[in-house]
N, C-alpha and C positions, 0 to 999 in steps of 0.2 A: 797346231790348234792354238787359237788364242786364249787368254787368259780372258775373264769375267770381264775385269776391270778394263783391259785393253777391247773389248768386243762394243760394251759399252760409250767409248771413247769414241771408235770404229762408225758406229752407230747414230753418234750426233755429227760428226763428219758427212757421212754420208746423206742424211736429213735435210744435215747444212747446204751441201753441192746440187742436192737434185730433189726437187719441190715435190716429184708426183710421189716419192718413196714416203711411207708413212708408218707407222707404229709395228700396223698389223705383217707388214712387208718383214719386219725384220724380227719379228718373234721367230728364237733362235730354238730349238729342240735337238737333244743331243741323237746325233746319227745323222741328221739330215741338210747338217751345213750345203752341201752341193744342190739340194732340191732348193733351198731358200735364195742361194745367192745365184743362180739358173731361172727361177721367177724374177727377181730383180735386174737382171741382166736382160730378160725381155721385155718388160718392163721398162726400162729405160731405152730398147733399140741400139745395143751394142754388140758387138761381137765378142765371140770369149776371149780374144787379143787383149780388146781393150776393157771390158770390166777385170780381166787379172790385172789388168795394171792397173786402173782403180783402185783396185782394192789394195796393190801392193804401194799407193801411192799413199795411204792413210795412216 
């Protein structure tokens, strides 16, 4: 699990890389990391290959 401050960081990264992702996309609640970043991953049209490595790329 990420820290606050690193999720944050995470966050404008991700913003940065991909235009349609926006505020509401990445309101994070705790327990539900996998339902958020599974909307985002469709979202963007990637597969779960390649948004893990996205995310592991941040």
């Amino acid at each position: 699990m990420h820290t606050e401050g690193s999720w944050k960081e995470q966050k404008i990264k991700l913003k940065d890389r991909f235009a349609a992702i926006t505020d509401n996309d990445l309101l994070f609640e705790v327990g539900k990391k996998e339902e958020m970043f599974e909307k985002i991953r469709i979202k963007l049209d990637k597969t779960k290959e390649e948004f893990s490595k996205i995310i592991a790329e941040l």
